[in-house]
py3Dmol code that shows the C-alpha trace and the ligand (Angstrom):
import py3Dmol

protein = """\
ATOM      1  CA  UNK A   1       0.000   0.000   0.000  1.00  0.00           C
ATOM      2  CA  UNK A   2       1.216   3.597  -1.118  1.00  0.00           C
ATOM      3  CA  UNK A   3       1.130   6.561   1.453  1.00  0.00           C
ATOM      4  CA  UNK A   4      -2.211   7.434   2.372  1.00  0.00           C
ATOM      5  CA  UNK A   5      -2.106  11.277   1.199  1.00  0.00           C
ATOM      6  CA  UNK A   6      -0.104  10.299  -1.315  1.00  0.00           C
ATOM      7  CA  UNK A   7      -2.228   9.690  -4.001  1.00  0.00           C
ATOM      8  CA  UNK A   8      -3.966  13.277  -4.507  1.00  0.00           C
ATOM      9  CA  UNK A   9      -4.730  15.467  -8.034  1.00  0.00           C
ATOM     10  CA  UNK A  10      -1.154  15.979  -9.385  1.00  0.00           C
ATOM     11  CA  UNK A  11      -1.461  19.148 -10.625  1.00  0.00           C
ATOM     12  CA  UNK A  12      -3.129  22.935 -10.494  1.00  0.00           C
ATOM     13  CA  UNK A  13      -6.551  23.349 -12.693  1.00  0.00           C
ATOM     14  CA  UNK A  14      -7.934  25.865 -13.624  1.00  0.00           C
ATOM     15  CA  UNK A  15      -6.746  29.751 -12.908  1.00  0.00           C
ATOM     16  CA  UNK A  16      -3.868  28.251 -10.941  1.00  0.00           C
ATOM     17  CA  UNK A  17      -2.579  26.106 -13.939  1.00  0.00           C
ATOM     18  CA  UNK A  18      -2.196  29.033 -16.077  1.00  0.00           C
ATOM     19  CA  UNK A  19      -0.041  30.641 -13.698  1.00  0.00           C
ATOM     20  CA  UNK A  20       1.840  27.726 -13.355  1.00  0.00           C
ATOM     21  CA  UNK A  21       2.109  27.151 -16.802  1.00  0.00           C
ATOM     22  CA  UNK A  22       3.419  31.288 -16.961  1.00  0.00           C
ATOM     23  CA  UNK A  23       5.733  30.294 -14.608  1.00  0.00           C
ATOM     24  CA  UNK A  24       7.956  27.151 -16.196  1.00  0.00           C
ATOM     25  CA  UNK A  25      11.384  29.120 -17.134  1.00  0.00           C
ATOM     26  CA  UNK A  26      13.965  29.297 -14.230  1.00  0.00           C
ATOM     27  CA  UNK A  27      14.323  32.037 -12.175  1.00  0.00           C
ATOM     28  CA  UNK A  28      16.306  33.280  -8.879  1.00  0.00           C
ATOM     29  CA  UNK A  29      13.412  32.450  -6.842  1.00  0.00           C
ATOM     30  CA  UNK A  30      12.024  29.044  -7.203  1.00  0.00           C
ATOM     31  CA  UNK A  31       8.769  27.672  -5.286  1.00  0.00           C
ATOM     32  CA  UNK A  32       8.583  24.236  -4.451  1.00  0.00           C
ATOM     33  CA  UNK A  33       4.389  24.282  -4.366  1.00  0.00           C
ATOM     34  CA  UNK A  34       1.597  21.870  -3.979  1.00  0.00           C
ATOM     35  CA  UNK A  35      -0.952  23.423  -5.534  1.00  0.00           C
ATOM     36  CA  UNK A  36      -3.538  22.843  -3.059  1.00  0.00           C
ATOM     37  CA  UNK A  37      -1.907  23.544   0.311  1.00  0.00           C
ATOM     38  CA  UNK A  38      -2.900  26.640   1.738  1.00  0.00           C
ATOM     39  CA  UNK A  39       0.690  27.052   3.484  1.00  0.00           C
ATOM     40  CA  UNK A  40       1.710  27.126  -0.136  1.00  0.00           C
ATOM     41  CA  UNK A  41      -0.799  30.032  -1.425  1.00  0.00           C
ATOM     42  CA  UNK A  42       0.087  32.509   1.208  1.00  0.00           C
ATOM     43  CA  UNK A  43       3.537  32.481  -0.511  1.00  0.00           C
ATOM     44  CA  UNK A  44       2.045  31.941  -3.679  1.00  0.00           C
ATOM     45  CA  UNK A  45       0.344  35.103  -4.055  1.00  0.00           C
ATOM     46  CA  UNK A  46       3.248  37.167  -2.314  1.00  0.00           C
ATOM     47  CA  UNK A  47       5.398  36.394  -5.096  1.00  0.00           C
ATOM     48  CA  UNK A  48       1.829  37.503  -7.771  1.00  0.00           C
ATOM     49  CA  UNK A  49       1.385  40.797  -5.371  1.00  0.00           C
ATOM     50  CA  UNK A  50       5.220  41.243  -5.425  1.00  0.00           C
ATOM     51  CA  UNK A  51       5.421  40.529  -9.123  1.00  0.00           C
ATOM     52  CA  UNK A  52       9.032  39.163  -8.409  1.00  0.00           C
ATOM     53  CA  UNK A  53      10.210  36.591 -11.154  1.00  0.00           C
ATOM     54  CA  UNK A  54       9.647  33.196  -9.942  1.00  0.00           C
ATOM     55  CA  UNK A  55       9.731  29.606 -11.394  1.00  0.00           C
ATOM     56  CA  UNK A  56       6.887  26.993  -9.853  1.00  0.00           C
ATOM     57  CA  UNK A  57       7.731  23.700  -9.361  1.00  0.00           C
ATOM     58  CA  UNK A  58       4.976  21.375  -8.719  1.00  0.00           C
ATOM     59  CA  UNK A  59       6.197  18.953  -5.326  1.00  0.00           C
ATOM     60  CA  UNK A  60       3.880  15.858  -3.525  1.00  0.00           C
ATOM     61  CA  UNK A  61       4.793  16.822  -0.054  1.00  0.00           C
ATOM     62  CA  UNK A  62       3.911  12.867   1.014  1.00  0.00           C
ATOM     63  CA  UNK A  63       6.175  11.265  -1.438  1.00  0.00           C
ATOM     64  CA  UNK A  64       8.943  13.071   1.203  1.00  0.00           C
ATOM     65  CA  UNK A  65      11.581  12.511  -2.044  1.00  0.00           C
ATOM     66  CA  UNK A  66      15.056  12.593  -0.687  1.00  0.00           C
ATOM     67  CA  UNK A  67      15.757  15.501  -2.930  1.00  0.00           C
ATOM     68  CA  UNK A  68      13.267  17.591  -1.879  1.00  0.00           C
ATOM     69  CA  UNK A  69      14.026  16.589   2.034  1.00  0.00           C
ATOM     70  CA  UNK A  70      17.438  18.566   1.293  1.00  0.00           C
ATOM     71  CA  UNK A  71      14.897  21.841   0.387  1.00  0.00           C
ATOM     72  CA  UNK A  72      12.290  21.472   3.628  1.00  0.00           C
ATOM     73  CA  UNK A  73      13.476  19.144   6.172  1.00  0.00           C
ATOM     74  CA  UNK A  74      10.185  17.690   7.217  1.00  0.00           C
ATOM     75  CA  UNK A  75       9.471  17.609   3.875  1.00  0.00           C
ATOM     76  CA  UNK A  76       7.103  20.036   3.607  1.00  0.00           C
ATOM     77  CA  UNK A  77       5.644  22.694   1.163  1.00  0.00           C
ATOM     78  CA  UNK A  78       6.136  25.232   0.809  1.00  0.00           C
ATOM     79  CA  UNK A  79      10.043  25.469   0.063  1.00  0.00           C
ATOM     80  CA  UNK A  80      11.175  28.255  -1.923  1.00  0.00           C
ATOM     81  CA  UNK A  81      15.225  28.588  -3.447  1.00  0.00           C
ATOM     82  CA  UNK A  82      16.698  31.714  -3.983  1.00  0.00           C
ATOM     83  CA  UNK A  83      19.890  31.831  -5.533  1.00  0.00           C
ATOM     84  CA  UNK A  84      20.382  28.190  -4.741  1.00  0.00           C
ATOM     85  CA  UNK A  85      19.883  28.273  -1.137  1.00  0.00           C
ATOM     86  CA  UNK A  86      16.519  26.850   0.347  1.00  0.00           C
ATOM     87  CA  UNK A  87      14.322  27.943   3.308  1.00  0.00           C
ATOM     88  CA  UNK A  88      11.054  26.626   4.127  1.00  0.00           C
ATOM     89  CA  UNK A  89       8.497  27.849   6.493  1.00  0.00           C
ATOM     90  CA  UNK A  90       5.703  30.282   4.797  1.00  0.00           C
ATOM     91  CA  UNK A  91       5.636  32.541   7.165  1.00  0.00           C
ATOM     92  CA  UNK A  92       9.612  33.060   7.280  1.00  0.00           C
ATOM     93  CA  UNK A  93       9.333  33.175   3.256  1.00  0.00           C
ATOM     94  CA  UNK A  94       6.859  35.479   3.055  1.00  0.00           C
ATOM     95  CA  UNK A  95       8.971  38.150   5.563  1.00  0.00           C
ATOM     96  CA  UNK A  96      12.512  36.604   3.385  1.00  0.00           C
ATOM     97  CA  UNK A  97      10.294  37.764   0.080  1.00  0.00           C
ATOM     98  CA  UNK A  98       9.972  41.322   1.923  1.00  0.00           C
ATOM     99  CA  UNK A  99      13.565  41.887   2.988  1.00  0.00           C
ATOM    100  CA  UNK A 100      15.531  40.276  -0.232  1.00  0.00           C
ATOM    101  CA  UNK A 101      12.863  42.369  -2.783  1.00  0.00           C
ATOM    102  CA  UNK A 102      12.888  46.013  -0.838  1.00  0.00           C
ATOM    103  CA  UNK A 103      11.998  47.520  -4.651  1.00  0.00           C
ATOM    104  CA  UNK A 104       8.585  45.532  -4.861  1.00  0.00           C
ATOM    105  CA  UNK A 105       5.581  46.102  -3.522  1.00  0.00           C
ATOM    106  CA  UNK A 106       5.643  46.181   0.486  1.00  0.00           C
ATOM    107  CA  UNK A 107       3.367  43.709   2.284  1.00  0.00           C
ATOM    108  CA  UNK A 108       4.524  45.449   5.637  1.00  0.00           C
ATOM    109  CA  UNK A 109       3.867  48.923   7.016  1.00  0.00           C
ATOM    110  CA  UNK A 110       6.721  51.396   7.729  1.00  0.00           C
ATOM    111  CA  UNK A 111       5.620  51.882  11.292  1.00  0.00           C
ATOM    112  CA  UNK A 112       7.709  49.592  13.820  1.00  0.00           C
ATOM    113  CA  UNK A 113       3.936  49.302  15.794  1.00  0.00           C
ATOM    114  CA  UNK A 114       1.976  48.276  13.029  1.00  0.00           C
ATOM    115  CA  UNK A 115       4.489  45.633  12.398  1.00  0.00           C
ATOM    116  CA  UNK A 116       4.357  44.477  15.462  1.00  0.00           C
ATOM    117  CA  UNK A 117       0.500  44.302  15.045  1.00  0.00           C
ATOM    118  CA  UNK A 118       1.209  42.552  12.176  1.00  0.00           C
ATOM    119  CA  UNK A 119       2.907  39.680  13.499  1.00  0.00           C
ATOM    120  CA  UNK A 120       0.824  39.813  16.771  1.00  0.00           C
ATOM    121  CA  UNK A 121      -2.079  39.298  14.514  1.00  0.00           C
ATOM    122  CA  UNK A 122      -0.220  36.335  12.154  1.00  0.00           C
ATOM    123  CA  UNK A 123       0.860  34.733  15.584  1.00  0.00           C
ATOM    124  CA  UNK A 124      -2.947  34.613  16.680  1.00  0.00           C
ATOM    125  CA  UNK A 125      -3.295  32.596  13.139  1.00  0.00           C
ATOM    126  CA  UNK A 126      -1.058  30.227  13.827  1.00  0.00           C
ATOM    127  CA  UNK A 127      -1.741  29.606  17.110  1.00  0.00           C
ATOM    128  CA  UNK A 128      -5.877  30.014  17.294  1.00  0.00           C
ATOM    129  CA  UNK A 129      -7.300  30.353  13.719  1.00  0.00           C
ATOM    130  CA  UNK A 130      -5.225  27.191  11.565  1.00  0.00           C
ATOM    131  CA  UNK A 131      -6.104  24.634  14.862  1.00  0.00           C
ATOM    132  CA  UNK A 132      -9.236  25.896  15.298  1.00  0.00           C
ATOM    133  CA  UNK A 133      -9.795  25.164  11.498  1.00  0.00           C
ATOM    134  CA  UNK A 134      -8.436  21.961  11.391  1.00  0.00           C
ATOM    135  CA  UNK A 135     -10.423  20.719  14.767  1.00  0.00           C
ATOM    136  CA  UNK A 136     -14.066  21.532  12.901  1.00  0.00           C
ATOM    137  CA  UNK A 137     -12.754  19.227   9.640  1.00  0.00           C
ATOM    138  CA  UNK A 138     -11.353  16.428  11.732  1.00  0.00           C
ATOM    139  CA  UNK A 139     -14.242  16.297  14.376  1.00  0.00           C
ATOM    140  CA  UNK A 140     -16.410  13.577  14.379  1.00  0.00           C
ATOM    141  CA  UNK A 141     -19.087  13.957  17.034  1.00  0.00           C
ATOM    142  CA  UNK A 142     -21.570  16.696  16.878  1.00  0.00           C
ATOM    143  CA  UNK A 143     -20.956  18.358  20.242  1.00  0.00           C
ATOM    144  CA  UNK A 144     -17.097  18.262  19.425  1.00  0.00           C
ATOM    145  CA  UNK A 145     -17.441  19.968  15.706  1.00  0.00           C
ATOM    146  CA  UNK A 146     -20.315  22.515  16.960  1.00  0.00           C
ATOM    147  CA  UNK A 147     -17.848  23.462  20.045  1.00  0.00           C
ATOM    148  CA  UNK A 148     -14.913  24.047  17.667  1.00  0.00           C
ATOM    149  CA  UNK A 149     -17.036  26.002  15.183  1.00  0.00           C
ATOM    150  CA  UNK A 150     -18.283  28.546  17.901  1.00  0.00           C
ATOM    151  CA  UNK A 151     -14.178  28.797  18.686  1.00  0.00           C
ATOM    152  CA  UNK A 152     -13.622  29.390  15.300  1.00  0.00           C
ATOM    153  CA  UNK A 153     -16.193  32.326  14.792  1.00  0.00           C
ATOM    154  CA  UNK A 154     -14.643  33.537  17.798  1.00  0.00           C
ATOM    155  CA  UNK A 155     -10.817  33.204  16.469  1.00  0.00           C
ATOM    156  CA  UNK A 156     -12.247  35.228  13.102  1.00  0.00           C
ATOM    157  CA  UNK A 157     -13.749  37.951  15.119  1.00  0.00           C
ATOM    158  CA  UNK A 158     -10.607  38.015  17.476  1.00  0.00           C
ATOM    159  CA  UNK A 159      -8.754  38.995  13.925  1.00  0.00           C
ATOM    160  CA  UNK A 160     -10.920  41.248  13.194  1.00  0.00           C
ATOM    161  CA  UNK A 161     -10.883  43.170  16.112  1.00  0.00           C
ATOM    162  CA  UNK A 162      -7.057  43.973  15.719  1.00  0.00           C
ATOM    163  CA  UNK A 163      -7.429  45.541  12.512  1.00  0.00           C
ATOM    164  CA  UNK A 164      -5.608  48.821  11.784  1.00  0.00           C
ATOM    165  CA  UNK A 165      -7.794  51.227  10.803  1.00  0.00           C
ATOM    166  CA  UNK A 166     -10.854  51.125   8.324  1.00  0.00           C
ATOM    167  CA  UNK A 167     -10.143  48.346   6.088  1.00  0.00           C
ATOM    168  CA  UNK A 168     -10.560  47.131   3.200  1.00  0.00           C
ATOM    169  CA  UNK A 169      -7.885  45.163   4.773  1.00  0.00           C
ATOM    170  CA  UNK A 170      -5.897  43.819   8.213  1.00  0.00           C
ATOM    171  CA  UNK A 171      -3.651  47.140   7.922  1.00  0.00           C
ATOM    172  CA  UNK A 172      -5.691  49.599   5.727  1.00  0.00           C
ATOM    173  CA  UNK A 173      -5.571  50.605   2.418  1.00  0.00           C
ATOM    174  CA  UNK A 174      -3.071  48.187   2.117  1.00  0.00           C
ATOM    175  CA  UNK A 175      -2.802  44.772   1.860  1.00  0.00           C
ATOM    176  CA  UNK A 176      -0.049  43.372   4.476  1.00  0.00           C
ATOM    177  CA  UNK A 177       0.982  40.147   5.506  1.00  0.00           C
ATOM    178  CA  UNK A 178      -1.224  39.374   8.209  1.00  0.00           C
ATOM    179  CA  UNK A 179      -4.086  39.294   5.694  1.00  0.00           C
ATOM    180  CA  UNK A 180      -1.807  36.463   3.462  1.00  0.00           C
ATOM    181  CA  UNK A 181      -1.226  34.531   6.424  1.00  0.00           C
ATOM    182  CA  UNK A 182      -5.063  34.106   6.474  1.00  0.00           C
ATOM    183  CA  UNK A 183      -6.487  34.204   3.316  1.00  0.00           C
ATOM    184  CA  UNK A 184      -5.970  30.614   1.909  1.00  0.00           C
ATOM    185  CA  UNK A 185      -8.056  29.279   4.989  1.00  0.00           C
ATOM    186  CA  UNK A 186     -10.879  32.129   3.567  1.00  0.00           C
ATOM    187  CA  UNK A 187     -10.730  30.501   0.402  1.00  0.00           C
ATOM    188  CA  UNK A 188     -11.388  26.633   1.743  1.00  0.00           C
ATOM    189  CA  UNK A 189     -14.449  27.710   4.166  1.00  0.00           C
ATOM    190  CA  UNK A 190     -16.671  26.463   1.715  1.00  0.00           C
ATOM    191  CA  UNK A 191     -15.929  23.162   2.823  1.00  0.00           C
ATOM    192  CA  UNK A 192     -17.077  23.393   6.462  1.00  0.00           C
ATOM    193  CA  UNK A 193     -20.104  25.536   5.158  1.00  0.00           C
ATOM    194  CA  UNK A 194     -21.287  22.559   3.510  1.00  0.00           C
ATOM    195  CA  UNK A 195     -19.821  19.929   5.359  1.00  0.00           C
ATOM    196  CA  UNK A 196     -19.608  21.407   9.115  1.00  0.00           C
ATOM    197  CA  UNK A 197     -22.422  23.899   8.948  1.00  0.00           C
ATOM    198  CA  UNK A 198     -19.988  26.579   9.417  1.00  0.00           C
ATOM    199  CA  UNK A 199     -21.990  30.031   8.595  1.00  0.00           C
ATOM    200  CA  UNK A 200     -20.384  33.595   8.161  1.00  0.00           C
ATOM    201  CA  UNK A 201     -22.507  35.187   8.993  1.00  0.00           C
ATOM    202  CA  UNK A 202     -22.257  34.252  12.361  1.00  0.00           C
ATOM    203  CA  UNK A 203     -19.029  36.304  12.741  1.00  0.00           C
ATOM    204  CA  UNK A 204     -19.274  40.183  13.008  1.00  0.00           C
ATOM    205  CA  UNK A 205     -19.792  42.604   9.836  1.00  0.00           C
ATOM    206  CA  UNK A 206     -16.255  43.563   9.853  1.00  0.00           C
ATOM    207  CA  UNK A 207     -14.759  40.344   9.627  1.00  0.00           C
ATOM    208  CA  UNK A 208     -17.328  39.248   6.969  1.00  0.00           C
ATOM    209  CA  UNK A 209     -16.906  42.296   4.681  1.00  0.00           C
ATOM    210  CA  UNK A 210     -12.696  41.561   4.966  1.00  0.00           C
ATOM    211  CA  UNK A 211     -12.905  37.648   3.741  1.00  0.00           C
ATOM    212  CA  UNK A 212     -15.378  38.912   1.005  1.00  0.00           C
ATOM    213  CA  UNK A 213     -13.026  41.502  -0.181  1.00  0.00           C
ATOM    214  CA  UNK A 214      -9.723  39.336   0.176  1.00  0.00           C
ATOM    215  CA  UNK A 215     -11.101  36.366  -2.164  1.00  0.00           C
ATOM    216  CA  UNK A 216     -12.029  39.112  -4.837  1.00  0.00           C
ATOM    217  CA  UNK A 217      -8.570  39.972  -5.024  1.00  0.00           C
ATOM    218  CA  UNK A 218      -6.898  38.615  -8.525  1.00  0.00           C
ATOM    219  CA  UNK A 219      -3.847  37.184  -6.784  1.00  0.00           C
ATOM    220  CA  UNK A 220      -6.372  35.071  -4.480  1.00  0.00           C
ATOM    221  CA  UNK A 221      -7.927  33.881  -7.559  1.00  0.00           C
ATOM    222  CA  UNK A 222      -4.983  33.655  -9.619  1.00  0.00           C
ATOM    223  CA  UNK A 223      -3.689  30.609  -7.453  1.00  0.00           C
ATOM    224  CA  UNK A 224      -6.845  28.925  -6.883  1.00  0.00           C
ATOM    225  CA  UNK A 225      -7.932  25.525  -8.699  1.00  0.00           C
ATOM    226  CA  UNK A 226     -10.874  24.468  -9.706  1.00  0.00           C
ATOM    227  CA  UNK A 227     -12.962  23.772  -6.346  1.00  0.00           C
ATOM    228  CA  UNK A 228     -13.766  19.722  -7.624  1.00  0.00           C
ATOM    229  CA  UNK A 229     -10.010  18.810  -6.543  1.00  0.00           C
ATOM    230  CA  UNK A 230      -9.731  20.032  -3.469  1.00  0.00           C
ATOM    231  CA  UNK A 231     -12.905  18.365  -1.862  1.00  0.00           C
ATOM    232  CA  UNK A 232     -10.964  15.132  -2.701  1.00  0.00           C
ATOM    233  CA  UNK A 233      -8.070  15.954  -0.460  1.00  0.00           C
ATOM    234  CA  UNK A 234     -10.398  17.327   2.594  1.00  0.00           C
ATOM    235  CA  UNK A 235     -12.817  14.566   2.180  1.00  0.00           C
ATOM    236  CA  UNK A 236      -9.992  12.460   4.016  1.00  0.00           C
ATOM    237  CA  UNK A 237      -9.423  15.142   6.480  1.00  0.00           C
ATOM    238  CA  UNK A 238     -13.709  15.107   7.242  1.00  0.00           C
ATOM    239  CA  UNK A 239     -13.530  11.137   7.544  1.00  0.00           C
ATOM    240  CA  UNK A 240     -10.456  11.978   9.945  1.00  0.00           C
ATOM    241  CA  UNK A 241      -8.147   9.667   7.715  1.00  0.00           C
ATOM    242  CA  UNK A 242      -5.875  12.356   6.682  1.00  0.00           C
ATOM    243  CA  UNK A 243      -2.248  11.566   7.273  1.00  0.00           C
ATOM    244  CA  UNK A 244      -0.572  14.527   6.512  1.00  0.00           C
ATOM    245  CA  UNK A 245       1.773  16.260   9.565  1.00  0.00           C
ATOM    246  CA  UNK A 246      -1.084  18.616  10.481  1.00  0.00           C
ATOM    247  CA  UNK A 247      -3.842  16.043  10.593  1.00  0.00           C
ATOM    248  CA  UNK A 248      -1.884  13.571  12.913  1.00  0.00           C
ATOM    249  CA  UNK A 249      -1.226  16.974  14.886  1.00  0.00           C
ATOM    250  CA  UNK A 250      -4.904  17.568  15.335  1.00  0.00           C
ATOM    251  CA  UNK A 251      -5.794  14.363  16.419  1.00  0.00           C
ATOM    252  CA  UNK A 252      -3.349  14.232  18.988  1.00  0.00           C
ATOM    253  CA  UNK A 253      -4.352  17.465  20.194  1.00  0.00           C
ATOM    254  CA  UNK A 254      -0.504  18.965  19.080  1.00  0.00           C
ATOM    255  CA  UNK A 255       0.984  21.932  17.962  1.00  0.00           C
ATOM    256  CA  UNK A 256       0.344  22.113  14.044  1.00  0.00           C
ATOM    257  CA  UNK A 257       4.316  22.086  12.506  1.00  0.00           C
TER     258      UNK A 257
END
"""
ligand_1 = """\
20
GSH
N 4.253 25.332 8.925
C 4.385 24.960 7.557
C 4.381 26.222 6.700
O 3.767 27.213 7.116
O 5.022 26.249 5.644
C 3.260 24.003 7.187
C 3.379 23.477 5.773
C 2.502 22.226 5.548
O 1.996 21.593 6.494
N 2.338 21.835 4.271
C 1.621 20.624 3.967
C 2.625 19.502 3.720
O 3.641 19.715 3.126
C 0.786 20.712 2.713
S -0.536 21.825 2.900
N 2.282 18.307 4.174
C 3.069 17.126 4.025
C 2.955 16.248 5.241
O 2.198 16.579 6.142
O 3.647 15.231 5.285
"""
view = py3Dmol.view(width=600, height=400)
view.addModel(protein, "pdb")
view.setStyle({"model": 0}, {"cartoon": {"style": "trace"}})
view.addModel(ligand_1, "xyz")
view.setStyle({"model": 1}, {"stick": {}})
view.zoomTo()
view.show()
């Protein structure tokens, strides 16, 4: 028997494939992607909002090729190469992608504060929204998944109440990484709506009018496939068969690597 996970869609569809497909010819930055990890498409669409030159490379994170273990050391995507040297972590290539390319477009404010409300706000991600997220799939019993959804809404609103100013997004007028670190999950709710009963508009006005405009943006949709392929890979995480790092995480109750 192959590796559970192993065996998912091997490539982007849709909008996604034709940015991959612009993106064959190498480049000083490459990203080692799967198309439909979420981890991936924060880092994804810095590099589209960035416009910096990069060349996709399509990686099955559960083969864990010896290769690509050299890139990400748990074997893990995203990886990204610049100038032959690998780092991995999305959140640590996203800020690398803002410090290397100080001529692009910045996804951080000037303001030493705001930064720090930045990362205060990507910390509460990691540590309450992505967990949270990942508990409502994986649940099985009723009480467990409705418990987990009401911490969820509560995680969303929590986000919403750090914003910086009046919107459209986390820091403003401008689009910053705290809303990247979150958007992917924005784009995959549709699953728990129709699977967990998850509802928006249980979760206040400001955080609903945020995740509307962030999936209208072209970057969001630019590295998006079409919505068919993805069910297949969270079916296993609703049946609670998924094998990947973060589902064995959840179900031992664990920190999410
Ligand atoms: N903390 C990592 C990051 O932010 O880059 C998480 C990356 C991650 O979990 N990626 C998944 C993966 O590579 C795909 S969405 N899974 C392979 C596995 O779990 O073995």
């Amino acid at each position: 028997m192959g590796i559970p996970d192993a065996d998912i869609f091997p490539n982007a569809t849709g909008n996604a494939l034709k940015t991959v497909e612009a993106h064959q010819n190498p480049a000083d930055v490459t990203l080692y992607a799967g198309w439909f990890c979420p981890f991936v498409q924060r880092t994804w669409i810095a590099l589209e909002e960035k416009g910096i030159p990069y060349q996709y490379k399509e990686e099955n994170p559960y083969h864990k090729d010896k290769e690509f273990l050299k890139l990400s050391p748990k074997g893990l995507v995203p990886a990204l190469v610049y100038k032959g040297r690998p780092i991995h972590e999305s959140l640590v290539i996203n800020e690398f992608l803002e410090d290397a390319f100080p001529d692009t477009k910045p996804l951080l404010p000037v303001d030493p504060y705001e930064r720090a409300q930045i990362r205060i706000a990507i910390d509460h991600v990691t540590k309450s929204i992505i967990p949270t997220f990942f508990k409502v799939l994986q649940s099985q019993e009723k009480d467990v998944q409705q418990a987990a959804l009401k911490s969820l809404y509560e995680a969303f609103n929590a986000f919403a109440a750090r914003f910086i100013g009046d919107g459209p997004f986390f820091a403003g007028k401008d689009l910053s990484l705290a809303d990247l670190a979150l958007i992917p999950w924005i784009g995959r709710l549709y699953i728990i709506e129709k699977n967990r009963g998850f509802d928006i508009s249980n979760t206040d006005a400001k955080f609903q009018a945020w995740a509307k405009y962030v999936t209208e943006l072209e970057s969001f949709k630019k590295t998006t496939s079409d919505y068919v392929h993805y069910e297949q890979i969270y079916g296993r995480y609703l049946r609670n068969e998924a094998q990947s790092e973060a589902a064995k995480a959840t179900r031992a109750g664990g920190i999410i690597p």
